[in-house]
C-alpha positions in Angstrom: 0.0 0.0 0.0 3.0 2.4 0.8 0.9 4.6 2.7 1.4 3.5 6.2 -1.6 2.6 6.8 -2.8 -0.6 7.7 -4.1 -3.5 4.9 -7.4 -4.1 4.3 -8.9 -6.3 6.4 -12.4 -7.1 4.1 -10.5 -8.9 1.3 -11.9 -11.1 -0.7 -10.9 -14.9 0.3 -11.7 -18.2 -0.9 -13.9 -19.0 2.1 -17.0 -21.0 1.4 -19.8 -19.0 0.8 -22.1 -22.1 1.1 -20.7 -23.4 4.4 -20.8 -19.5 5.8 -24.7 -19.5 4.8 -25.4 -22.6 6.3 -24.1 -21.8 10.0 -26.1 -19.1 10.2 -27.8 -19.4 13.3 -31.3 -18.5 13.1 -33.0 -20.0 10.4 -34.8 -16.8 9.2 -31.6 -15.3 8.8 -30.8 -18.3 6.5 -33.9 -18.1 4.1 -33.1 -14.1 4.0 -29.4 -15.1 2.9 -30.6 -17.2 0.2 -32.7 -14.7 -1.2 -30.6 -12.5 -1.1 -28.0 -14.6 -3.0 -30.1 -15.4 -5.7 -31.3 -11.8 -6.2 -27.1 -11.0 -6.5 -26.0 -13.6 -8.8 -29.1 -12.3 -11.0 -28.4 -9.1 -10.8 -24.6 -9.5 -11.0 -24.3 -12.0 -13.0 -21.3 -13.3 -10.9 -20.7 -15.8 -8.8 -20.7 -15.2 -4.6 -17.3 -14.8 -3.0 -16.4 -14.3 0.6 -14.8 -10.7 1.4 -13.8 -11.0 5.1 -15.2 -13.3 7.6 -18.9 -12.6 6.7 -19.4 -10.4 3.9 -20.8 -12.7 0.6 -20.0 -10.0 -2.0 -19.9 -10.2 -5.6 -17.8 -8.4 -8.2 -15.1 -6.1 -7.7 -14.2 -2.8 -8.0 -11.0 -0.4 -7.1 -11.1 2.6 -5.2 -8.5 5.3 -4.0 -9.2 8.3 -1.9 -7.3 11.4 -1.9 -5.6 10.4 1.1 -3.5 7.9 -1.1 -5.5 4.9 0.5 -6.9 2.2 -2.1 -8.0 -0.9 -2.2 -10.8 -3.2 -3.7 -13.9 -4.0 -2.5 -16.9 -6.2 -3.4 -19.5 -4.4 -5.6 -22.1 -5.4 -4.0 -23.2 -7.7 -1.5 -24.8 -8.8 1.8 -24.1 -10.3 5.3 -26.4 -12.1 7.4 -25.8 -10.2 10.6 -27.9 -10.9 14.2 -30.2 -8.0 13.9 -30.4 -7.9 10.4 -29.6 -8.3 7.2 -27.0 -5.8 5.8 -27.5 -5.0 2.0 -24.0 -3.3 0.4 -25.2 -0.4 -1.7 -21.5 0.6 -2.3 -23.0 4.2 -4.2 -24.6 4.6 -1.3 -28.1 6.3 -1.1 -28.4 9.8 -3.0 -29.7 8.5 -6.4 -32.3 6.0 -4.7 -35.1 8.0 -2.8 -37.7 7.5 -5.1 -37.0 3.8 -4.9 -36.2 3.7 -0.9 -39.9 5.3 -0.3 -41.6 2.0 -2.0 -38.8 -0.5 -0.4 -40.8 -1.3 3.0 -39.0 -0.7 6.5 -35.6 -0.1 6.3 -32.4 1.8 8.0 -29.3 3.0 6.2 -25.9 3.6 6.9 -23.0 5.4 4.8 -23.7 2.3 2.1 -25.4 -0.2 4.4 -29.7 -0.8 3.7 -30.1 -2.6 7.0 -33.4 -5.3 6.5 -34.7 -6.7 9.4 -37.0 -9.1 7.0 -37.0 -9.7 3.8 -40.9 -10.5 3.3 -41.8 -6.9 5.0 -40.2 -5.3 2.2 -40.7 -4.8 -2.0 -38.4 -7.7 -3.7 -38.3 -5.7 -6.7 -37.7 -2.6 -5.6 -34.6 -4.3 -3.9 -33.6 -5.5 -7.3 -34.0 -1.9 -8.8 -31.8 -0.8 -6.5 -29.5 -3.4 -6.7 -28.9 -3.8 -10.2 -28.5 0.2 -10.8 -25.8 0.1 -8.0 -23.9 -2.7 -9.3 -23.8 -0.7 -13.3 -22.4 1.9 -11.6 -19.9 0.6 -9.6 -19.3 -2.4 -11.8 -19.1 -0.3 -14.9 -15.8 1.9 -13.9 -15.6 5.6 -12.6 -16.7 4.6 -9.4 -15.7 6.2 -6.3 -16.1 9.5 -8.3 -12.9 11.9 -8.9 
């Protein structure tokens, strides 16, 4: 990195996503997680890697700030947390209003949609979202100069 700083510790890995998935504890969690899997590989049309210990992420893209730091990061992609499950909009949320007033009951952070359950919210609204994301980041010129 030649900055100083720290590596990355959310690389992707070769851990198995299937064997991550399956030891999720509560079984709601689980059926969310494959959901949400399927609605990625659609949308991505790539196949699920682990990025860290618990991040199921799928494509790639490189950043660098004007600090110097860089790195890569999943596209997009999802993690079965405790409380919820934690959607990676890497765009984050500006461009999505319209769509986030139809999604159902949500939370965000900087580019985290927190879902507490998948059936209280719109599917395909999720996919809009998701697959407009993915272009942009996906595509190139993503973070912005």
């Amino acid at each position: 990195m030649g900055d100083g700083r720290a590596p990355n510790k959310t690389t992707q890995n070769d851990g198995d996503v299937g064997a991550f998935l399956a030891a999720v504890p509560r079984e709601d969690r689980r059926a969310d997680a494959r959901t949400m899997l399927e609605i990625l590989e659609r949308v991505t049309g790539q196949q699920p890697r682990m990025w860290g210990p618990s991040i199921v992420g799928f494509g790639s893209y490189h950043y660098r700030y004007a600090s110097g730091r860089e790195g890569d990061a999943a596209a997009a992609g999802f993690s079965p947390r405790s409380t919820a499950t934690t959607v990676y909009v890497m765009d984050g949320f500006e461009d999505y209003g319209e769509l986030l007033a139809r999604l159902g009951p949500y939370r965000v952070g900087r580019s985290c949609l927190y879902l507490k359950k998948l059936s209280d919210v719109d599917l395909g609204v999720l996919e809009t979202i998701l697959t407009a994301s993915y272009r942009k980041v996906a595509g190139g010129g993503w973070p912005p100069s």
